[in-house]
Structure formats: C-alpha cells, structure tokens
C-alpha positions in Angstrom: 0.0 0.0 0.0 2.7 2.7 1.1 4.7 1.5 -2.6 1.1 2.9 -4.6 1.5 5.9 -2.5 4.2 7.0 -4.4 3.4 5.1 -7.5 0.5 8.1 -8.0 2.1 10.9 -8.0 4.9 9.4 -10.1 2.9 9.0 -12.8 1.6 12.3 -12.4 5.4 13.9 -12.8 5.4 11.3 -16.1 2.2 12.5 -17.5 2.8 16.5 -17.2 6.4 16.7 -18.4 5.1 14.8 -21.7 3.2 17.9 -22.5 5.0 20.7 -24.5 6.4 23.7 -22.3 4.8 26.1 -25.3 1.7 24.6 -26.2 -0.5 27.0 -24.5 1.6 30.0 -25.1 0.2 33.5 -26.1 1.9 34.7 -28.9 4.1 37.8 -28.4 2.7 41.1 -30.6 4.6 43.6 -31.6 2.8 47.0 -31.3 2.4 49.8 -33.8 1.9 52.9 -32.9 -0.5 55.6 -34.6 -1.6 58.3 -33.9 -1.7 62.6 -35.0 -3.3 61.7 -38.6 -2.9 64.6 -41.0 -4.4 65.3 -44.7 -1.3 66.3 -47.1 -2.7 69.8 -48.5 -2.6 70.3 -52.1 -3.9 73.6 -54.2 -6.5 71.3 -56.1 -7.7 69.3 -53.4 -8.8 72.2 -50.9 -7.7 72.7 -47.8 -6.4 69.3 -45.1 -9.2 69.7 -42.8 -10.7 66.2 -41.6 -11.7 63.8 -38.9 -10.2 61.2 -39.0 -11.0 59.1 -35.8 -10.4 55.5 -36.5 -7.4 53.4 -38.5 -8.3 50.2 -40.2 -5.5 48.1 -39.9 -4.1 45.2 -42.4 -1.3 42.5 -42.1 -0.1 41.0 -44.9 -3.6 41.3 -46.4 -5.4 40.5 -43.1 -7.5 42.7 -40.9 -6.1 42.8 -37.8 -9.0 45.4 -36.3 -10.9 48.8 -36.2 -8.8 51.2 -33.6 -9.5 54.5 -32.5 -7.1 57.3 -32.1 -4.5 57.2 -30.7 -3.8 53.8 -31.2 -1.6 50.8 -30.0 -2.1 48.0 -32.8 -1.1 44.5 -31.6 0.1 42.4 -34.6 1.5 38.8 -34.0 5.2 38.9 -33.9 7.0 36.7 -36.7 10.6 38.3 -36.9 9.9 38.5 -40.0 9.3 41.7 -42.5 5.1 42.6 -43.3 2.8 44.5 -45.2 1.3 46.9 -42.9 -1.7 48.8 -44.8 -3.7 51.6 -42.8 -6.7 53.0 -44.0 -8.5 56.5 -42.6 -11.7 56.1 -40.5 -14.6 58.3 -40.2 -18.2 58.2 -39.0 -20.0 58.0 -41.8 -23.1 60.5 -42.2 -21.9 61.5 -38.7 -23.0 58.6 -37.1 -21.3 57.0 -34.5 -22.3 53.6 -35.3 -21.3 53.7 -38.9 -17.6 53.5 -38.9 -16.2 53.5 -42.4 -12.9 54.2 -43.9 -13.1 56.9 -46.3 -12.6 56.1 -49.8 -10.7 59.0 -51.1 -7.8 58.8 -48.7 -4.9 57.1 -49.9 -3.7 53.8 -47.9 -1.2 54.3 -45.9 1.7 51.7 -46.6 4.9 50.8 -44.8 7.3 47.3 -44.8 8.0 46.7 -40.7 9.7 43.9 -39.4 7.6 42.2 -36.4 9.7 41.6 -33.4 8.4 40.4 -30.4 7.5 43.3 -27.9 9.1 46.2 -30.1 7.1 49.1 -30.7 7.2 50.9 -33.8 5.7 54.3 -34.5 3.9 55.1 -38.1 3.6 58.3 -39.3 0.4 58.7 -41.1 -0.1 61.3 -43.3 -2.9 60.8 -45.7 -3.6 62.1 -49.1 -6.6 62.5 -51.7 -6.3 59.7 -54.4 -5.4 60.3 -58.0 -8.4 59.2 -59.3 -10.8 61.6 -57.3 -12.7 64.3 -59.4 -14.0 67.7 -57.1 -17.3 69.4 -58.3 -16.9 71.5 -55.8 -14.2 72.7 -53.4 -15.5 75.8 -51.4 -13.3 77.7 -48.7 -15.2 81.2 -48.8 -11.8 83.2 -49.2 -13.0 84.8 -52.0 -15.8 84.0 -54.1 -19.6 82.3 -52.7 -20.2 79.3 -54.8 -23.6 79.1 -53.2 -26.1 81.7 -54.7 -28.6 79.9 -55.9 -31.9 80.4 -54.0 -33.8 76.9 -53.2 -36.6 78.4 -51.5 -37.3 81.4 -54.2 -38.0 84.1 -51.1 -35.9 86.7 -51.9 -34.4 86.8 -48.5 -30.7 86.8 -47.3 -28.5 84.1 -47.9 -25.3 83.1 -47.5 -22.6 85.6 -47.3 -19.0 85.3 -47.1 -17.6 86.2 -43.6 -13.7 87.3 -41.8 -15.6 86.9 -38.2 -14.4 83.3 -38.4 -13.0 80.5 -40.3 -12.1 76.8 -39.7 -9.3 77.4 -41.6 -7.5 80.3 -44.0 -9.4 83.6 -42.8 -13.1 83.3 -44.3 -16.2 81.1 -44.2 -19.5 81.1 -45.2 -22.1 82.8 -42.7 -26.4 83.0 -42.3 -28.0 84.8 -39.9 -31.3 82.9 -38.7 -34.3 84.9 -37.6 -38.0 85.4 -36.9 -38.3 86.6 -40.8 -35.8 84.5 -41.7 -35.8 81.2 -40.1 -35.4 79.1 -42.9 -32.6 79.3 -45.7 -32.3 77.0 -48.6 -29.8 77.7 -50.6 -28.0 75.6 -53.5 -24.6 75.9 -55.5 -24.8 78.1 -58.2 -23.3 76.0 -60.5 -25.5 72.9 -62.4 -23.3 69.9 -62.9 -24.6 67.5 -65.6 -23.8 64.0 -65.2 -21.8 63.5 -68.2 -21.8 59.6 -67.4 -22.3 57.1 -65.1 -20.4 57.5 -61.7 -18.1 54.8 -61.2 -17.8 54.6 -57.2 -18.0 56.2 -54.2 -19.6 59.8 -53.9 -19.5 62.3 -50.9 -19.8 65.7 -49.8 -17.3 67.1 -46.8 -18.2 70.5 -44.8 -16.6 72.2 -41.9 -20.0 73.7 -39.6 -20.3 75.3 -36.7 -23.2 77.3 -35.1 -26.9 77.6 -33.5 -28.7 76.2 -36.5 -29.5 72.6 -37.6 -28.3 72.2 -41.2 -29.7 69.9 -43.8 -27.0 68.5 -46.6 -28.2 67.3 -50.1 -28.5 67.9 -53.6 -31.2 69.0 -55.8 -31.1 66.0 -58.9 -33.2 67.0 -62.1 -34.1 64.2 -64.8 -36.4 64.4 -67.5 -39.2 63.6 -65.2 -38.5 66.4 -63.2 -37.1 69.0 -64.7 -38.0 71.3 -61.7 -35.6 69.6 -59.7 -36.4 67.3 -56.1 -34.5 68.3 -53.4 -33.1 65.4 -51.1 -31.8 65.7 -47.8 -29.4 63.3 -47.0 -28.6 64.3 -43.3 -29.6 67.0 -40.9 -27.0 67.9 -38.4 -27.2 69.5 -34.8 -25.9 73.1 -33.5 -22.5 72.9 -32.6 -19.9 75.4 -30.2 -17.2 74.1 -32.0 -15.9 73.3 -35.6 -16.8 69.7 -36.7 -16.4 68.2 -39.9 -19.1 65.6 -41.5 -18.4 63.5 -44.4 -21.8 63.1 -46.0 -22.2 59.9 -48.2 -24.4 60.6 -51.5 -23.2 57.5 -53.8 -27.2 56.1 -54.0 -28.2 59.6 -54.9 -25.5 60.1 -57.8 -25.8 56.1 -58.7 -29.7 57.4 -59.9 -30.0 55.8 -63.5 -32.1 58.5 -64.9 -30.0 61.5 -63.6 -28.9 64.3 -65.8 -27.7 66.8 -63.5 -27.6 68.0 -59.8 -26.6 71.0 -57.3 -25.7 70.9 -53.6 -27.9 71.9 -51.7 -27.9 73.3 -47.8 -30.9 74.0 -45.6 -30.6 76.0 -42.3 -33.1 76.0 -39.5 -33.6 77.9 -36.4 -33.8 74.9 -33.8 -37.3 74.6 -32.0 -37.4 77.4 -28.9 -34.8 79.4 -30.7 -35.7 82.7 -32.6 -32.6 83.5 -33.7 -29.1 81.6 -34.7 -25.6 81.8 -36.8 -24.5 79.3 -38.9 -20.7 79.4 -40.5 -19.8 76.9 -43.0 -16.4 76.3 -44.8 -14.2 73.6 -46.5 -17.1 72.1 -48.9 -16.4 69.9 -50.8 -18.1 67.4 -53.7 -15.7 64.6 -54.4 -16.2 61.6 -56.4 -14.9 58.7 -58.5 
C-alpha cells in the first residue's frame, strides 16, 4: 500500500512533463503605434481639414482590427518583414455607429519587421487619391459658390464672412431669424452628369453654429425637370468646428440623372428665434 502511494504521484510527474512547455503559449505582438493623422494639403484638393477618428488596420492582407485614435495596434510577432496597410476612418453621415474608412484617402503603406515586444511608431499622413474628381471645393476666401436660391424668397443668404473660419481667414455665414428662419440655398453651378459615376460619392463640410443644417443635392431628370431636393442628413448646433463627411453614392448612382446642385438647408432649432450658422471647406468629391 505505502509502494502505490508513491506510485501516484509518479505517474503524475510522467504525465505533465510529456506535454509541450509552449503549447498554450500567447503569442508575443509587436505593437504599432498611430496616432496625429494629417491630410497632405494640395492647391487642387482644398484645404487638409478632416476627422479622421479611427485606423483600419491590415497584415499581410489580413484585418487585424478597427482602432480609435490614438492607437496601439497589436500584430503577431513573426521576426519577419510585413505588409502593414492603414486605411482613414470616419463616422460616416456622422454617425457613431457607422464606422467606415473613407474612400478617397490614400492607404497608408509601410514594410516593418515584427519583433516580439518592439514598438514601432507610423507616421500617417494621408492624401486625396489620384483618381478623385472635385465638383466643388468651397473655402469662402474669396468668391460664394452658393447663390442659388432653393426656396425662391428673396431673403438673405449666404454671405461670405472674416468673423471666423475653420481654416485660411473666411467662411460662409447665415443669420437665422424670426423673418428668416429658414434658408435653402443651393450651388450656383449645375453639374450634368456626363456619365455614369463609377464609385463612391461624398460631400465634406466644416460647420459650426446655433442652426441645424440639412446637406443634399437638388437632382433634375427628365421627369422632373424642376428639380427634387433630397436631404441626406440634418446635423445638430455645434460650439465648436466639426467636420461631416456626407455619403451621397445612391443619390448620384440614380439611373435616370442628368444633373444636380448641392444643396444646404438652415433652420432655427425649436425654442430658438434666432441663430448663426458658419460653414467652410465644402467639398463634392467623387470617383
């Protein structure tokens, strides 16, 4: 009996060490680190204002995740050299629970060599893609590309304003009131849609104010040659500068379209009589 009490736990000893020392260990990530994304500024792309809040992240052609910014990117070590491949994220429409990477932005690329532990910072500095055609690109400095009145009232629209400016030293400015509550206004210029659009379309607009403000186009066909105006989003008053990046693909992708506007519609808010509404950086990009 005593010779089986040690019998036990000697086949325990036996059974354990046959197991592999590593066969239930973690792998060891390197980490990348991102953060401070920028827009390269060009002349014909307008000015780099963005918000960018998220990075999609790619090894070798996987997804490794969604991360918000700043961001400390686990990827599984290999000691080996990968394709790291970082794409812009933004709320699309401005909603929080549509993240989406933004199709005009330029991946980010960079060869890094995984090591276990090692941290290794990315720059990322993104950059409108070749292939992207503007409509529109409005920064109020000098001339109002929106004159065109929606709502055929005769009243004040928008006017170009040095009280302040998301960026450079103008922006576009309404003044809301009891007369004058409501301003729809639309880009002067008609663009005809010379041919199918190929991809992605989207508008891009710097805001800030006491107004809500509806972005859209006007689309004419040759069932309605007066025009149908169609609101994509309304947004809320804001203290501070935001950016939206408004998603109008379906609208464009419209098989019997011949041409379209922007359009913008500004409303006091409900209890409010009055408000001011500055807009800058607009934008109408497209593949």
């Amino acid at each position: 009996m005593n010779r089986l009490k040690y019998f036990f736990p000697a086949l325990l000893v036996i059974f354990f060490s046959g197991c592999g020392l590593n066969d239930n260990v973690a792998p060891v990530p390197t980490y990348l680190i991102i953060k401070d994304p920028k827009v390269l500024k060009v002349n014909s792309t307008g000015e780099d204002t963005h918000k960018i809040t998220d990075v999609w992240v790619y090894s070798d052609g996987q997804l490794q995740g969604i991360f918000p910014l700043p961001a400390k990117v686990p990827v599984i070590s290999t000691g080996e050299e990968s394709e790291i491949l970082i794409l812009a994220g933004i709320r699309k429409n401005g909603i929080l629970d549509e993240p989406a990477f933004y199709p005009f932005y330029k991946a980010i690329t960079a060869n890094v060599k995984l090591e276990p532990l090692k941290e290794i910072n990315i720059p990322i500095t993104f950059q409108y893609s070749e292939n992207c055609k503007f409509d529109v690109i409005a920064d109020f400095e000098q001339v109002n590309l929106f004159e065109f009145d929606l709502d055929l009232d005769g009243k004040a629209g928008l006017n170009l304003s040095a009280e302040d400016a998301s960026s450079g030293l103008k922006s576009g400015k309404i003044k809301l009131e009891n007369a004058n509550s409501v301003v729809e206004i639309g880009s002067t210029q008609l663009f005809e849609k010379l041919s199918i659009i190929s991809g992605n379309a989207y508008i891009e607009m710097d805001y800030k104010g006491q107004a809500e403000v509806g972005i859209g186009l006007v689309t004419y066909d040759d069932l309605n040659v007066a025009g149908m105006l169609q609101y994509k989003v309304v947004v809320v008053p804001r203290d501070k500068w935001n950016k939206i990046y408004v998603d109008i693909t379906d609208i464009l992708s419209a098989p019997r379209l011949r041409s379209y506007r922007l359009a913008f519609g500004f409303t006091v808010p409900a209890g409010k009589e009055t408000g001011e509404i500055y807009v800058d950086n607009i934008k109408l990009v497209r593949f």
